[in-house]
C-alpha positions in Angstrom: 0.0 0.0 0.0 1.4 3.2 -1.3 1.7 5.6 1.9 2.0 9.4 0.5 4.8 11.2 1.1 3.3 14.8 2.7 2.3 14.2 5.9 0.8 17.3 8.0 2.6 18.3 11.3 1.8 21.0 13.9 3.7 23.3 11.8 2.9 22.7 8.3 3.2 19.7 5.8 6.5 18.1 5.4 8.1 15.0 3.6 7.7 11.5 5.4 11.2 11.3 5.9 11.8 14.8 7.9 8.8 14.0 10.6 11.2 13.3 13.9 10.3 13.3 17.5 12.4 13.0 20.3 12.3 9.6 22.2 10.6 11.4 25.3 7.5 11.7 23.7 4.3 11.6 26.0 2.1 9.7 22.6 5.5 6.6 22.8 5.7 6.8 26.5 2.6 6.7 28.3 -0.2 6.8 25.4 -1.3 9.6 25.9 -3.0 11.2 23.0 -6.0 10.9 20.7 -6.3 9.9 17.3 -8.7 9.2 13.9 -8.8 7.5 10.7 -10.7 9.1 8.1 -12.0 7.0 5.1 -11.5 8.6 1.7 -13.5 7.7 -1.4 -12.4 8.6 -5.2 -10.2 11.5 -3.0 -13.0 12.5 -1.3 -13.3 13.0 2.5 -16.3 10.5 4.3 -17.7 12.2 7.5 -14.9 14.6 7.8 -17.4 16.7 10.1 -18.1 13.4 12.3 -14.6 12.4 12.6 -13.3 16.0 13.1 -15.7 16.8 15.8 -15.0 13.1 17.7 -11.1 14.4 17.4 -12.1 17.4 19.3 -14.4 15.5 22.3 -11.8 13.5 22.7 -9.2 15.9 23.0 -11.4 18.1 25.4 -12.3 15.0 27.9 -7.9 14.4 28.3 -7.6 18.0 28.6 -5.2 18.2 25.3 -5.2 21.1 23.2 -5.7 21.0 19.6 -2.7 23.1 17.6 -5.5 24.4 14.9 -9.0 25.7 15.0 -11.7 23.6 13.4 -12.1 25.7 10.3 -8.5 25.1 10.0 -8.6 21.4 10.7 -10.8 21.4 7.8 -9.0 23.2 5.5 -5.7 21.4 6.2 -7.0 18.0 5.9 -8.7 18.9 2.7 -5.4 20.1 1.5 -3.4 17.1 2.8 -5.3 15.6 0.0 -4.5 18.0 -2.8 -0.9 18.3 -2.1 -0.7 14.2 -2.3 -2.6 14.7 -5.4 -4.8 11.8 -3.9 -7.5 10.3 -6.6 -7.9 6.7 -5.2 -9.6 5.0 -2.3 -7.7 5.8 0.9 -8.0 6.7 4.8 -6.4 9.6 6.4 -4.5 8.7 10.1 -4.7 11.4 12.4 -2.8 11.5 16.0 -2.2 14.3 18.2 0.0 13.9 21.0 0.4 16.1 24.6 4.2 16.5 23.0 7.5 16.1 24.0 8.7 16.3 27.4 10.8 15.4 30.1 9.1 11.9 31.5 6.8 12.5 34.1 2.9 11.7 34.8 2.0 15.0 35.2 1.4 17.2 32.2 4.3 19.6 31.1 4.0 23.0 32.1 3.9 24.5 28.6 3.1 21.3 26.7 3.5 21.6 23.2 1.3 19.6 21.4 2.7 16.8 18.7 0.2 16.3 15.8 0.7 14.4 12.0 -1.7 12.9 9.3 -0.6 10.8 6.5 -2.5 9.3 3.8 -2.4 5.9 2.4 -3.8 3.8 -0.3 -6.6 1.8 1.2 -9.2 -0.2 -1.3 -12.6 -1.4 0.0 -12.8 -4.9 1.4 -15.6 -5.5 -1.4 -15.3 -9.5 -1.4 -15.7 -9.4 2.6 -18.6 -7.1 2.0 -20.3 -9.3 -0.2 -19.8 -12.5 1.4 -19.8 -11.7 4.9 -17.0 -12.4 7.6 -16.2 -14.7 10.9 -16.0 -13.0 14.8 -14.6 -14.7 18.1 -16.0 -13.4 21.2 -13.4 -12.2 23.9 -13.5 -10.7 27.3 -13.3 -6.5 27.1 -10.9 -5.7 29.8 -10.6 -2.1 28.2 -10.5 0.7 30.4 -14.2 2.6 31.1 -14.0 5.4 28.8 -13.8 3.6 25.8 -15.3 7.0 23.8 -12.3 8.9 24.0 -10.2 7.6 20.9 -7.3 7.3 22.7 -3.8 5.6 21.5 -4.3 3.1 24.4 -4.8 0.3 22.0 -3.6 -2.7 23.7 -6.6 -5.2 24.8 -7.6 -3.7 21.0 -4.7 -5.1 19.7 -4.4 -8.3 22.1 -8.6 -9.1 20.8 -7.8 -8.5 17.2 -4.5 -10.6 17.1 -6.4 -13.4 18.5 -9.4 -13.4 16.3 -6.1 -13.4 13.3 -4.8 -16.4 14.9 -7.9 -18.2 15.0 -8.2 -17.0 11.3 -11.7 -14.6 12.4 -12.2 -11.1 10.8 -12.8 -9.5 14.5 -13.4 -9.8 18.1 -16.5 -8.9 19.5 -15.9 -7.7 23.0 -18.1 -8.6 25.7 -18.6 -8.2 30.1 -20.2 -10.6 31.4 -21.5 -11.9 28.2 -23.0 -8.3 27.7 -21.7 -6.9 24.0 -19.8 -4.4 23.9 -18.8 -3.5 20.9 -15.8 -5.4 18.9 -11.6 -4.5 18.8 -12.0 -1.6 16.2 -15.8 -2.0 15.2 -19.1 -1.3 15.7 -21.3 -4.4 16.6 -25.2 -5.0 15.9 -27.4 -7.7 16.2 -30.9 -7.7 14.2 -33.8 -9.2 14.9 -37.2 -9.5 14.0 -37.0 -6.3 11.2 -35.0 -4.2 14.4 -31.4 -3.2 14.2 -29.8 -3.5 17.9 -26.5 -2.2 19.4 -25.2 -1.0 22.4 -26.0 2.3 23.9 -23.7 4.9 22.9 -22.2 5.5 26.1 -18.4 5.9 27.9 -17.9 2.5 27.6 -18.1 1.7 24.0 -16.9 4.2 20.8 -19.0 6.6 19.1 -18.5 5.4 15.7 -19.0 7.9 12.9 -20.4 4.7 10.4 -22.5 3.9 13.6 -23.7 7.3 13.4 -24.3 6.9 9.6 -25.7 3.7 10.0 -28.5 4.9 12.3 -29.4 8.0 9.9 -29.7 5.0 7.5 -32.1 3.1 9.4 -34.2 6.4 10.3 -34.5 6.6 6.4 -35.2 3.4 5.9 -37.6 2.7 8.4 -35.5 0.3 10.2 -36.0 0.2 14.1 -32.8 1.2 15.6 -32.4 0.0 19.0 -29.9 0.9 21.5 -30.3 -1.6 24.1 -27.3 -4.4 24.8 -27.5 -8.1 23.7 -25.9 -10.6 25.2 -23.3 -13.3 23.7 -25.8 -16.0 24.5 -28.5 -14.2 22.5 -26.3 -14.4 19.1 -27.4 -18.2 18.8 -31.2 -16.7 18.0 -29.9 -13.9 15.9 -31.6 -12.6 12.2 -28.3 -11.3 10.9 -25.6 -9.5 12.7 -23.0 -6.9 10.9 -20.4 -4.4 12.4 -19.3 -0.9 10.8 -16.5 1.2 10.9 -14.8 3.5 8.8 -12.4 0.8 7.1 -14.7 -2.1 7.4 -18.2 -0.3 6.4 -21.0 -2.0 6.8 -19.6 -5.5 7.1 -22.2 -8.9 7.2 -20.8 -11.0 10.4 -21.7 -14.6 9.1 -20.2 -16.4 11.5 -19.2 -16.4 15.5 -17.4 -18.9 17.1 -17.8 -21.4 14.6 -21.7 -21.1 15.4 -23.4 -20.0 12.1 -25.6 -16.4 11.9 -28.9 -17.9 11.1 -28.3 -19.6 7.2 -24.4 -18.2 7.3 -25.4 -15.8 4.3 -25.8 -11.6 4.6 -29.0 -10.8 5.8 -31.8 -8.3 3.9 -31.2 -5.3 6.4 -27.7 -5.8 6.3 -27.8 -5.5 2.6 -30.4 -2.4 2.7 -28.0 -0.4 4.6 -24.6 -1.3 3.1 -26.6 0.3 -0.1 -27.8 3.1 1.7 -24.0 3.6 3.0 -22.4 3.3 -0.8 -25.4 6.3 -1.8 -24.6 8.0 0.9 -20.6 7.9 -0.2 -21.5 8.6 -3.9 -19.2 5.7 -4.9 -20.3 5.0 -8.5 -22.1 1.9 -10.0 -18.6 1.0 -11.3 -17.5 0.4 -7.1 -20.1 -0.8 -5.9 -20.4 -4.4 -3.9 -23.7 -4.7 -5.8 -22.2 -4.6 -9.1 -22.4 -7.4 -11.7 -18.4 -6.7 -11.9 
């Protein structure tokens, strides 16, 4: 995957290979900072404004300060783009770190915050889309406030290595046998005509799809639940699909072996990854639905 070679720092764009840091860096040494991925269609921004005004909530509820206005945030993202001379599928990674200090828990005095975005190639997972994908289920030992996208990754990464091993797509995340949500996803479980997921609260991400993917049902006339289902409640399920910005609106076929009703993508599913490739204007040409 090609990785373009501006990247945008706190002071302006620079060349991949001038970015340097130095190795007491609060984002290496104690995680703490924020960040987002933002999916890019045709080299077009998706829910820029959703993903820009998450980076912001996050950044307010750790008390880091953002080196740009909004309007700015906007405008340089936009132009991140357009000096990559970006045409293709992509995402955009975005961190911003409380900077580089002397190590200590406490904040610096002055801190001075660390940001960068890159873009990189990124095509959509169509075959997975169309087709459908396998999920373990794992404990979620995350920490509470789960809606902060912070860098503190690890039961993420731990969860999603797993599911690789056990040759899954993701790990859906549960306490108590209570769903969560899954490592880097969005999980939903339909039933009876009614979308169901778990209440956007501290403990799970705000995903900007999951956003999206509500709108969707509101247009649709889908009920969209928020109320938790259990791992045990799976077994009785219609369909179940997760979302997020690199995975869409993905058909979970499978979990733990244990087949999603006939092991096929289910009708809503298929209504709303629709009303997700309208929503993104990707052409007849891109699309999962395509005879191609």
């Amino acid at each position: 995957m090609t990785i373009y070679k501006k990247l945008l720092t706190e002071d302006g764009f620079v060349d991949q290979d001038q970015l340097t840091y130095p190795f007491e860096e609060r984002g290496l040494q104690f995680g703490d900072g924020i960040y987002e991925v933002i999916r890019v269609y045709n080299g077009k921004n998706y829910l820029i404004q959703e993903h820009v005004e998450r980076l912001y909530r996050s950044a307010e509820a750790i008390k880091l300060v953002v080196p740009f206005q909004k309007d700015d945030m906007y405008r340089y993202l936009q132009e991140l783009l357009e000096v990559n001379d970006v045409k293709t599928d992509a995402k955009i990674y975005l961190q911003i770190t409380r900077g580089s200090a002397p190590r200590d828990h406490a904040f610096p005095e002055q801190p001075k915050p660390n940001l960068y975005a890159y873009v990189k190639d990124l095509s959509r997972p169509s075959e997975n889309l169309k087709t459908g994908v396998s999920a373990i289920t794992q404990p979620d030992v995350r920490w509470d406030w789960c809606y902060i996208k912070s860098l503190n990754l690890l039961p993420n990464v731990l969860a999603k290595q797993t599911a690789r091993d056990e040759g899954a797509f993701e790990a859906i995340l549960h306490k108590d046998g209570e769903v969560t949500e899954c490592s880097s996803s969005n999980a939903y479980f339909v039933k009876d005509g009614k979308v169901y997921t778990h209440p956007a609260k501290k403990n799970i991400l705000h995903g900007c799809v999951r956003m999206r993917v509500e709108h969707f049902c509101k247009q649709l006339g889908i009920e969209f639940v928020e109320e938790t289902f259990e791992i045990k409640d799976m077994e009785y399920a219609d369909e179940m699909f997760l979302s997020s910005s690199t995975a869409e609106v993905m058909p979970i076929i499978k979990v733990d072996q244990q087949k999603i009703a006939d092991g096929t993508p289910g009708e809503i599913t298929r209504k709303l990854q629709h009303a997700y490739e309208e929503d993104a204007e990707l052409s007849e040409s891109f699309s999962i639905f395509s005879a191609n």
